[in-house]
C-alpha positions in Angstrom: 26.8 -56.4 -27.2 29.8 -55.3 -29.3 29.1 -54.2 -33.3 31.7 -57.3 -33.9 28.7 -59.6 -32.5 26.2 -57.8 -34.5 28.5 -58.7 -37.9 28.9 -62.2 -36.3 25.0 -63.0 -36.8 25.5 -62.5 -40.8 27.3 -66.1 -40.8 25.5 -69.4 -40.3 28.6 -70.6 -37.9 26.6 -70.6 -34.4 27.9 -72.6 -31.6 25.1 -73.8 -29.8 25.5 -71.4 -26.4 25.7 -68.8 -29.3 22.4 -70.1 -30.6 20.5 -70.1 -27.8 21.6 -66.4 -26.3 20.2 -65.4 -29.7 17.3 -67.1 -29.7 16.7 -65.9 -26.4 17.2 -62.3 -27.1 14.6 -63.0 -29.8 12.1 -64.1 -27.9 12.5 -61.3 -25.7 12.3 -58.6 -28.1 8.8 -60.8 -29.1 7.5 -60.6 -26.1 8.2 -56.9 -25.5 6.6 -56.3 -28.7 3.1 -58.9 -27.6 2.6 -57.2 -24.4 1.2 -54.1 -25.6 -1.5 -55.5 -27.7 -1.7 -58.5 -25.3 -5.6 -57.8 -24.6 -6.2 -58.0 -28.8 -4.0 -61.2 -28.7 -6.4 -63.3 -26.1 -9.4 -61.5 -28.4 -8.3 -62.7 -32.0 -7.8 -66.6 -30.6 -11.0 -66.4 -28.9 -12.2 -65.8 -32.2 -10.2 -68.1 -34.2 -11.4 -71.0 -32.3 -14.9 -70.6 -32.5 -14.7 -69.6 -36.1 -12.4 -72.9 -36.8 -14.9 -75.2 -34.3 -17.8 -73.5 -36.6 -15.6 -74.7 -40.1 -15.4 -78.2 -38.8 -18.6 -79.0 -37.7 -19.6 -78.6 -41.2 -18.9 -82.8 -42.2 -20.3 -83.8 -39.3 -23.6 -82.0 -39.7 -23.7 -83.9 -43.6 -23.5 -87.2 -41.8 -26.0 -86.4 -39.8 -28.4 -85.3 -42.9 -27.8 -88.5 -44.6 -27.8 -90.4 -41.8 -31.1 -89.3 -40.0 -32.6 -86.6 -42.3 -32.6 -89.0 -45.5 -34.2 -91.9 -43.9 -36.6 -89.4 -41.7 -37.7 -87.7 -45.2 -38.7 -91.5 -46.8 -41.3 -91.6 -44.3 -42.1 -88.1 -44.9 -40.5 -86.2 -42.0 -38.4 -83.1 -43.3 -37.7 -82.0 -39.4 -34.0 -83.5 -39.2 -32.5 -82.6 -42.8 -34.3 -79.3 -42.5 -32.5 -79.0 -38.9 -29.4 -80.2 -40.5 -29.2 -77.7 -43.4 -30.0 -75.2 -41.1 -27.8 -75.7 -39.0 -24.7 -75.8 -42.0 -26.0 -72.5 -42.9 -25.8 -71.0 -39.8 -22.6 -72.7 -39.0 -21.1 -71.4 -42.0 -22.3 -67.9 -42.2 -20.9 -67.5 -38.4 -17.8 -69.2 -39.5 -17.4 -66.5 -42.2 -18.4 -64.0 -40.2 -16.0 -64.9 -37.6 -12.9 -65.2 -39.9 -13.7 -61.6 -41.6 -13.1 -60.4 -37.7 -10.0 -62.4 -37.2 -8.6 -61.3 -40.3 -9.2 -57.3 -39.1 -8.1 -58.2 -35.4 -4.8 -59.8 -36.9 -3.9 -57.5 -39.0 -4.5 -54.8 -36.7 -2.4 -57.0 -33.9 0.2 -56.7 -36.9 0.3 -53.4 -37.4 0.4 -52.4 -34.3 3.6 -54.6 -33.9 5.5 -53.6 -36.9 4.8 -49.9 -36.1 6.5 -50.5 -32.2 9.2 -52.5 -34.5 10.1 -49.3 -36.6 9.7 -47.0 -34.5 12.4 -49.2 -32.1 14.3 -49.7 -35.0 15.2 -45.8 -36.1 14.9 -44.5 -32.6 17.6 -47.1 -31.2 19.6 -46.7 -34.3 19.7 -42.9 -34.1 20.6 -43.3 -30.0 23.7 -45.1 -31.0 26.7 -43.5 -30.7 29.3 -42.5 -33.8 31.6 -45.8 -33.2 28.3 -48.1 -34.3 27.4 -46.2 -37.2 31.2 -45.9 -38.3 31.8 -49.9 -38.1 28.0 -51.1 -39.4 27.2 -49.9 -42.7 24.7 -47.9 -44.0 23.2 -51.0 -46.2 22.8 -53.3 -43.4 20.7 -50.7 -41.2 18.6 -50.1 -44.7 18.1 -53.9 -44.8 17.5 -54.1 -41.3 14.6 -51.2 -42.2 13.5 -53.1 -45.3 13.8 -56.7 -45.8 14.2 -57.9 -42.5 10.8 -56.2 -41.2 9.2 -57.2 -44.6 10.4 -60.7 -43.6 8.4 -60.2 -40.1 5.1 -58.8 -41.9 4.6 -61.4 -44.0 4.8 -63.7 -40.8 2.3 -61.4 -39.2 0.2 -61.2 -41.5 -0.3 -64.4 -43.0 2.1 -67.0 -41.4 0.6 -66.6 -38.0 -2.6 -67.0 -39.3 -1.8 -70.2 -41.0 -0.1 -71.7 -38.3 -2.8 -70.9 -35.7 -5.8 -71.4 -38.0 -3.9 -74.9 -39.5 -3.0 -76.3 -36.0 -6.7 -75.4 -34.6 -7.8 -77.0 -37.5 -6.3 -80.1 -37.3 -7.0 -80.7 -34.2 -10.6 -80.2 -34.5 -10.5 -82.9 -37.2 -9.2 -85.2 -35.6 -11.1 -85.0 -32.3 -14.2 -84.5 -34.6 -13.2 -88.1 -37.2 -12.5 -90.1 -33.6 -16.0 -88.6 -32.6 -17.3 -90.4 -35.5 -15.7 -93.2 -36.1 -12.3 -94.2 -33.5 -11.4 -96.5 -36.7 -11.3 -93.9 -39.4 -9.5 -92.0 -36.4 -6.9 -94.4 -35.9 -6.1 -94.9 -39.5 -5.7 -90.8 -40.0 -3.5 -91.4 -36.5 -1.0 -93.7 -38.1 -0.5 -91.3 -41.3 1.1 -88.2 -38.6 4.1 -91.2 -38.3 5.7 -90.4 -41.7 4.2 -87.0 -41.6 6.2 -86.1 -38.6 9.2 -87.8 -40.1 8.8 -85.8 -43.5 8.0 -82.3 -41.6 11.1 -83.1 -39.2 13.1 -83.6 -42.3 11.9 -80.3 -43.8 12.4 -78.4 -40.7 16.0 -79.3 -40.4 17.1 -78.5 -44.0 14.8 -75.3 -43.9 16.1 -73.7 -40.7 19.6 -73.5 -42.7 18.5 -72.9 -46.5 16.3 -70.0 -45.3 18.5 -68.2 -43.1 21.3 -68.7 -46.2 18.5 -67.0 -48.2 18.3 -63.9 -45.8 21.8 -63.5 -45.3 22.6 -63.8 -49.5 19.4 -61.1 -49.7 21.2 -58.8 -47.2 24.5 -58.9 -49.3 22.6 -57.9 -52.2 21.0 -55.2 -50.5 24.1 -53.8 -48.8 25.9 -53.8 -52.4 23.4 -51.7 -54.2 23.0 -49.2 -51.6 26.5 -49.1 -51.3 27.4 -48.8 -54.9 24.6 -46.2 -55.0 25.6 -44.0 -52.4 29.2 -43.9 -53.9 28.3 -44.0 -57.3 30.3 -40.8 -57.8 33.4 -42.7 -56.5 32.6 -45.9 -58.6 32.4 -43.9 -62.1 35.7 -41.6 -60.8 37.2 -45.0 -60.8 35.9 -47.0 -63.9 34.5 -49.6 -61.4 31.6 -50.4 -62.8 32.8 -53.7 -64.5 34.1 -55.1 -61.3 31.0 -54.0 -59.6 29.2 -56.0 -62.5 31.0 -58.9 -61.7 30.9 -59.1 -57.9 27.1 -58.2 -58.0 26.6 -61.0 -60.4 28.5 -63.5 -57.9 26.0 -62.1 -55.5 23.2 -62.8 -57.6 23.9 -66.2 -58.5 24.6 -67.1 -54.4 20.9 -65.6 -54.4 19.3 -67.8 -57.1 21.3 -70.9 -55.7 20.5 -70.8 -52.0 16.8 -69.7 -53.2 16.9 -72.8 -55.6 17.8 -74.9 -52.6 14.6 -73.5 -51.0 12.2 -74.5 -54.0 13.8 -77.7 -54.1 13.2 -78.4 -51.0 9.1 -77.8 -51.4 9.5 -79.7 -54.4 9.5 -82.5 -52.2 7.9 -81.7 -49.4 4.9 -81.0 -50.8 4.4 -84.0 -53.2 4.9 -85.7 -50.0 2.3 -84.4 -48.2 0.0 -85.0 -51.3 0.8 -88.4 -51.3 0.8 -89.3 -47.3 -3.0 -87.8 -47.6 -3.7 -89.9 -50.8 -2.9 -93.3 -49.0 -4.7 -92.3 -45.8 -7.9 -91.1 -47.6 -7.5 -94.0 -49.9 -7.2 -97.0 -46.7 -10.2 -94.8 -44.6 -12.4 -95.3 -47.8 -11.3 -99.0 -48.7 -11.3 -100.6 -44.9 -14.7 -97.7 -44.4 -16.3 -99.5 -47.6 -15.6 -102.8 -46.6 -17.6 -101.8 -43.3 -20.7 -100.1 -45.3 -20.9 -103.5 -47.0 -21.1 -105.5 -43.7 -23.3 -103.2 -42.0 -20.7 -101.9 -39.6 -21.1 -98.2 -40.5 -23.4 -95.6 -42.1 -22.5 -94.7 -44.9 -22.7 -90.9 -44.3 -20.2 -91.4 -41.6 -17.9 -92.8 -44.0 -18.5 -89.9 -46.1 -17.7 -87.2 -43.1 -14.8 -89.5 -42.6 -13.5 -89.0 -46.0 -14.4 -85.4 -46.2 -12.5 -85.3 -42.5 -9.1 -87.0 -44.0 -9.1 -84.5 -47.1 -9.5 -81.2 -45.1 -7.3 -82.7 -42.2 -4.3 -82.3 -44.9 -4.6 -78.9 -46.5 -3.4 -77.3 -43.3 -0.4 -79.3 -43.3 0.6 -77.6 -46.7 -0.3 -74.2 -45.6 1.6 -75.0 -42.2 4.7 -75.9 -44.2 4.5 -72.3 -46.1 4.5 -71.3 -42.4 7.8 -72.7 -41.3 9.1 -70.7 -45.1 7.9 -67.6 -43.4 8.9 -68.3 -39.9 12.7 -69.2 -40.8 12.6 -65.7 -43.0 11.4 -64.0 -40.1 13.5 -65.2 -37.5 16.5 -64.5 -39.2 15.2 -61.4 -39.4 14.4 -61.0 -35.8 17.7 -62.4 -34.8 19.5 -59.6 -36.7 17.1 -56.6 -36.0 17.0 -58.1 -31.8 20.9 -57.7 -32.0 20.7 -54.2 -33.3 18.4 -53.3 -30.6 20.4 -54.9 -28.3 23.6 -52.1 -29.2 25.0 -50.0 -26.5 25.7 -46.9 -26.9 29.7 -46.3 -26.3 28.4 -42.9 -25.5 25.8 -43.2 -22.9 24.0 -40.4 -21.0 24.9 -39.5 -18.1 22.4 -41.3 -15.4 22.5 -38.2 -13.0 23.7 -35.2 -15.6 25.1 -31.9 -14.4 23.0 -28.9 -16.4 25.0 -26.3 -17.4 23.5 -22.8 -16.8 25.6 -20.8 -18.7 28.7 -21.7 -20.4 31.7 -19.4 -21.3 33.9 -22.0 -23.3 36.8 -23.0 -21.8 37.7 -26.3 -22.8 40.2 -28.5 -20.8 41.6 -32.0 -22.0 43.3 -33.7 -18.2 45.6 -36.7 -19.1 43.4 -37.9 -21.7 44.5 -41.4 -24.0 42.0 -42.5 -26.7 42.0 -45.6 -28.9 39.7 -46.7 -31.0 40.9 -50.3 -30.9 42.7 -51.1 -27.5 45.5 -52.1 -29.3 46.4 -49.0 -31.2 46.2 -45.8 -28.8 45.6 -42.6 -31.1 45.9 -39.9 -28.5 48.7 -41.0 -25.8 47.9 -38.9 -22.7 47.7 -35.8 -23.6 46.9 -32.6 -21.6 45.2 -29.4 -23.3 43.3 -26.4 -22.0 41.5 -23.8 -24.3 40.2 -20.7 -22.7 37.1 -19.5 -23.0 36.6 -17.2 -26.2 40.0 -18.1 -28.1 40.4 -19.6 -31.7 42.8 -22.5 -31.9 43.9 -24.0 -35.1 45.2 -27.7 -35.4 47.7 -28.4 -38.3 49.2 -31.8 -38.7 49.7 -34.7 -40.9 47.0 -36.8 -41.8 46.7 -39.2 -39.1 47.9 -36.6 -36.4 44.9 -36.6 -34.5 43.5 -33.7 -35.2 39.9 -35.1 -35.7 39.9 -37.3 -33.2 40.7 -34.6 -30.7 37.4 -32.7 -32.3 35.2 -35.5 -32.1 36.6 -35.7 -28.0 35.1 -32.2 -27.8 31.8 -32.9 -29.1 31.2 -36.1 -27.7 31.0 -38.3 -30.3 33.5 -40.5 -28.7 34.5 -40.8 -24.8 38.0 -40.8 -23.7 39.5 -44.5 -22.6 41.1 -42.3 -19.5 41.4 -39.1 -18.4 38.7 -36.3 -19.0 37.6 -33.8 -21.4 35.5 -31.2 -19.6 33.8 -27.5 -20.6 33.9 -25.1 -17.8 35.1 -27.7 -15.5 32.7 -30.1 -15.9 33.4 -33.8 -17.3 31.4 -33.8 -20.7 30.3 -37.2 -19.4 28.1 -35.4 -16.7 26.7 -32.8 -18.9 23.1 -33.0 -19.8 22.8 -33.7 -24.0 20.7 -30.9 -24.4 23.5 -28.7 -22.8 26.5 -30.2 -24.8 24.7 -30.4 -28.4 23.8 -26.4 -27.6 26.8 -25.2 -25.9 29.4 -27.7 -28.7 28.7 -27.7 -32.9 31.2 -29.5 -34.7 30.9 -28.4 -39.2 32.8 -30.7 -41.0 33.9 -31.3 -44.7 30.6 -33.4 -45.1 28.0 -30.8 -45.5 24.7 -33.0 -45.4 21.3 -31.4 -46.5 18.3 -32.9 -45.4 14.7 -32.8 -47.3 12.8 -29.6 -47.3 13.9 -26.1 -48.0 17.3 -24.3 -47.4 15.7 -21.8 -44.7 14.4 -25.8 -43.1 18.0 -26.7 -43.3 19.6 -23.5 -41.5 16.8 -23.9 -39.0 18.1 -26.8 -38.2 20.5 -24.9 -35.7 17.9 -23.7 -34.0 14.6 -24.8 -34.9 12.3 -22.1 -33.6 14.4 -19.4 -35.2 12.6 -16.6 -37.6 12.6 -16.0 -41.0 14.7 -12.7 -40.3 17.4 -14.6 -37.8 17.6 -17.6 -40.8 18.3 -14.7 -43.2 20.3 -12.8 -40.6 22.8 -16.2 -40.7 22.7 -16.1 -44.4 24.4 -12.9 -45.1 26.9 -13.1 -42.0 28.5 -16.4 -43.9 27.9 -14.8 -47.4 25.5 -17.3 -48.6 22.3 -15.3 -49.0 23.5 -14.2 -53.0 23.2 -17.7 -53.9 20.4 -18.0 -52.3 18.4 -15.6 -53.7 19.4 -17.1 -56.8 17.3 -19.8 -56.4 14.6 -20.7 -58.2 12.2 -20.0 -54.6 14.9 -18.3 -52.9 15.0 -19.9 -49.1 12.0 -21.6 -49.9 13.7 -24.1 -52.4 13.1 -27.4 -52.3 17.0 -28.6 -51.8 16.5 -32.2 -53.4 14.3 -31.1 -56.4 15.1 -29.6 -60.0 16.4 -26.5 -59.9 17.2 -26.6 -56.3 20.3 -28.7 -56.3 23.3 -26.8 -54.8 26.8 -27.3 -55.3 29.6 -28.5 -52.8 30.6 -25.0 -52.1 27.5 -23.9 -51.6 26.1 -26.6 -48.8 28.7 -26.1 -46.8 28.2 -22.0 -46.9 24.1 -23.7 -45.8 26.5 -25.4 -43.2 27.9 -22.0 -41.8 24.8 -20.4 -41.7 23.2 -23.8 -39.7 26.2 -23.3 -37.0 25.9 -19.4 -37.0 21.9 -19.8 -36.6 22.7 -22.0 -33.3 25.3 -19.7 -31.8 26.8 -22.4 -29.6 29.7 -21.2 -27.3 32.3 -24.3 -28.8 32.9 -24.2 -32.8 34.7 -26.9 -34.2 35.4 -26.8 -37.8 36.7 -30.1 -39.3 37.9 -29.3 -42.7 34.4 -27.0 -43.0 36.6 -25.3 -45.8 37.7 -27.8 -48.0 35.1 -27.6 -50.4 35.0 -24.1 -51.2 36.9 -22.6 -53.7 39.0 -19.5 -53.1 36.7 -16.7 -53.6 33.9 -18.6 -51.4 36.4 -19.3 -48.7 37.5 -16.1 -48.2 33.9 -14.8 -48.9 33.6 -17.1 -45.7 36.5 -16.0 -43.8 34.5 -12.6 -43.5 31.9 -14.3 -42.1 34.0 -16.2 -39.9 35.4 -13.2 -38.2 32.0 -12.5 -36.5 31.4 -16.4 -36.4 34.3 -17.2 -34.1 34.1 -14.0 -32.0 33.0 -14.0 -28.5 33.5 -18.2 -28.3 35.6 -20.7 -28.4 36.8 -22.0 -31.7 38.7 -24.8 -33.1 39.5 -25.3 -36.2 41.4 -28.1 -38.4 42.3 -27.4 -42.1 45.0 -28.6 -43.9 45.0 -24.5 -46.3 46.8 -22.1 -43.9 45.1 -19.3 -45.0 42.2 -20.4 -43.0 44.8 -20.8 -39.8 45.7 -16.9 -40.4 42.5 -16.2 -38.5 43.7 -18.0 -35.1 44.6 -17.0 -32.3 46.7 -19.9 -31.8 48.2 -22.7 -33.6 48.7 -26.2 -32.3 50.9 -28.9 -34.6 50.5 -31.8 -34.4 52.2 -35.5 -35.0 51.3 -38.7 -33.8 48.8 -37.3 -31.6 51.0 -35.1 -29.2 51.4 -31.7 -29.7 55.0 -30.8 -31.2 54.5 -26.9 -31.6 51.7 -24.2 -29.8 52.2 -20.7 -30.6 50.8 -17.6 -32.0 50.8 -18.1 -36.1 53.3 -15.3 -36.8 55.6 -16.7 -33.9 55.4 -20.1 -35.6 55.8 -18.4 -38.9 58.6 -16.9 -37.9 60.7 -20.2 -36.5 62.3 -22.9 -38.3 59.7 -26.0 -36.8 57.3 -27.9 -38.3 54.7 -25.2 -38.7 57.0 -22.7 -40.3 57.7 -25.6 -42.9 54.2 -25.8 -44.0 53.8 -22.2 -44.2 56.4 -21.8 -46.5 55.6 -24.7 -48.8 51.5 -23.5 -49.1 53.1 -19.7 -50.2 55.1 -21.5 -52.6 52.6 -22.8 -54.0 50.5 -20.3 -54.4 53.5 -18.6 -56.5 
């Protein structure tokens, strides 16, 4: 499934084919998700029947009391009402007994779902390749992480239990009143007629309200992460009054479609009142017309009545069911189409492991698009020995970084190859290209913990002397030791907040730490100011020795350092030489050179 067909399930617009594939998919992912606990399942409604016979029997056994045990104590026999208070006693202390379990057993059948459901959820997401992450926003996944799975643990938790408990319920009633008395029976039979025609008029308006209501919540949702994230970019740009505005609209969409939703129980559940009214109100009149003529007992009629009343509160609580079943199965629907993603980047099925690599990296009549209709790279042939240090200049738009993210695999090549020591990186095992390739780029991302955690992250068993080691061959371990804990600073708390510069120095010393045999540096430099940058450059030099190095910048004085220099435009390469030899011409190349020493006059 496409990310196109992913952003396709955020309208209401379903053909019907449409509608059933994704109702399918849903049911599959439900199924996947019920087999695990399967044994706990069969358990809990074991349990919920017997507790919900236990709950009904309860009328039945007052009938019985004033039926057999009143008369029976007149002539001094306390035997049958004894038996039948007993026997409600019992009935209901099993009965609550019973339901404490069920309510443990469900919510550990719950938990154990929406702990699979996560755990899907991130791992799937993370599997996916760059082109899903670059095309589905960062708000939808959150949603898809928040609301959406709150959505299905309210249904877990309580909606499940309502239906179940509700449907057992009302069947029990109903087999227990035509136990009784097949008149009161028939009469609570006839009410289901406008029931069914009031719940199939519910069901119909809420299928669409409520799925309105999940897709106006995910907007919201998506905004404010969104706005968040780039909050620097919103105040940069005084957009904080048209982000006012357009939130609002999203707001008010909110508070309508949810205002649909309320009006909607405004009537449904007045209706349900009022369909149990008249039936309880005809079983008492036609059942007290037969109490006068003898036909039944009058503790019959009041099982029968007690019967009616209880045979309707389930309905209500079933209809608060279907509010959370429409929630969750929008919910499922989205997070089943997420899970149902591709990577565009698979692994390979049978991969080739790589022993030792020297570097050499070789691009054979490759074209890429990202779209089939506009090709980035025509074909295009490259080959980078082992151990050199290439640097791509261009225009923006050249195809400079889509040529790094061919080398590291975040894409895959429409045709051609791009291979590493003769080997198709399609073939290679992941644990051999994400240690033999490390791209930096300009985005220098810090996770949670300390700044040695985040250098470690190049190689994770690493000491605290090969983590420092890194530090000081970049030229970051000054600033370091200027923090408030030194390496064991806390990046995301007071005090240990680091500047632009400086997390990108964090993201030298990560790719030094790692010592992979292919760098790519995407911009690594653009953040650092001219001191840091040539700080940098020092550490560059015994970076980039002994390995195969590419490297895109747009300041030439990090280009100086190459061995070669590859120009760029339109994605073919226009100029490949030595820097002084291009320096030296009159091409493209020589042009930029002397425009970045002019401006440095």
């Amino acid at each position: 499934m496409s990310v196109t067909g992913v952003e396709g399930e955020e309208r209401n617009d379903y053909s019907k084919v449409e509608s059933r594939q994704i109702r399918q998919r849903s049911l599959r992912l439900l199924g996947s998700l019920i087999r695990p606990v399967r044994p706990m399942v069969v358990l809990t409604m074991v349990v919920v029947v017997v507790s919900t016979a236990a709950q009904v029997v309860g009328p039945a056994l007052i009938a019985y009391g004033i039926d057999s045990g009143l008369p029976a104590l007149v002539r001094q026999d306390w035997l049958p009402l004894g038996l039948a208070v007993v026997a409600y006693l019992v009935t209901g202390v099993i009965g609550a007994g019973l339901i404490a379990w069920y309510t443990v057993l469900t919510a550990r059948v719950s938990q154990a779902i929406l702990f699979d459901l996560r755990k899907r959820v991130f791992i799937h997401t993370q599997r996916l390749s760059l082109e899903f992450h670059e095309s589905y926003t960062s708000g939808r996944i959150i949603a898809r992480q928040t609301s959406d799975l709150d959505a299905i643990r309210e249904l877990l938790d309580s909606g499940i239990n309502q239906l179940v408990q509700g449907a057992l319920y009302m069947l029990f009633i109903a087999i227990a009143l035509f136990s009784l008395d097949w008149t009161s029976g028939l009469v609570l039979l006839g009410s289901l007629v406008p029931l069914a025609f009031l719940t199939r008029w519910f069901q119909v308006r809420s299928q669409l309200y409520f799925r309105d209501t999940r897709t106006a919540s995910a907007r919201l949702i998506v905004m404010f992460v969104e706005t968040m994230t780039g909050i620097r970019a919103v105040k940069a740009f005084r957009k904080e009054k048209r982000n006012e505005v357009e939130f609002g609209g999203l707001v008010e969409d909110y508070r309508y479609t949810n205002g649909r939703t309320i009006q909607l129980f405004g009537i449904f559940d007045p209706g349900l009142v009022l369909i149990g009214n008249v039936a309880l109100a005809l079983i008492l009149l036609i059942g007290g017309l037969r109490v006068a003529t003898g036909g039944v007992a009058i503790g019959v009629l009041l099982a029968s009545l007690l019967y009616a009343r209880q045979f309707f509160a389930p309905a209500q609580e079933m209809a608060m069911f279907y509010n959370s079943y429409q929630s969750a199965a929008a919910a499922l629907e989205k997070i089943s189409g997420v899970l149902e993603e591709q990577p565009s980047v698979p692994d390979p099925t049978r991969p080739i492991d790589l022993r030792k690599a020297q570097g050499r990296v070789t691009f054979d009549h490759v074209e890429f698009a990202y779209k089939t209709d506009r090709v980035v790279l025509p074909e295009f042939s490259l080959d980078l020995p082992a151990g050199q240090t290439v640097a791509l200049v261009g225009s923006t738009g050249a195809g400079k970084s889509t040529l790094a993210k061919l080398i590291s695999r975040f894409y895959d090549p429409s045709r051609g190859t791009v291979s590493l020591d003769g080997v198709d990186l399609r073939m290679l095992h992941p644990k051999d290209l994400r240690r033999a390739i490390v791209m930096v780029t300009q985005e220098a991302y810090l996770f949670s913990g300390t700044v040695a955690d985040n250098i470690a992250l190049g190689k994770p068993d690493a000491t605290r002397e090969e983590i420092v080691r890194a530090a000081r061959a970049v030229g970051a371990h000054e600033f370091i030791e200027s923090l408030p804990a030194g390496y064991d600073t806390d990046v995301n708390k007071r005090g240990g907040r680091v500047s632009a510069g400086q997390r990108q120095l964090l993201s030298f010393a990560r790719a030094f730490i790692a010592d992979p045999v292919v760098l790519i540096l995407d911009e690594a430099t653009a953040s650092l100011d001219i001191p840091s940058e040539r700080l940098v450059q020092e550490g560059l030099q015994t970076l980039l020795s002994d390995r195969t190095a590419v490297i895109i910048a747009h300041r030439l004085s990090t280009v100086a350092i190459a061995d070669r220099v590859l120009v760029m435009e339109h994605g073919r390469i226009v100029e490949d030489g030595t820097p002084r030899d291009l320096i030296a011409g009159t091409g493209r190349f020589a042009q930029l050179h002397a425009a970045w020493r002019d401006s440095l006059v």
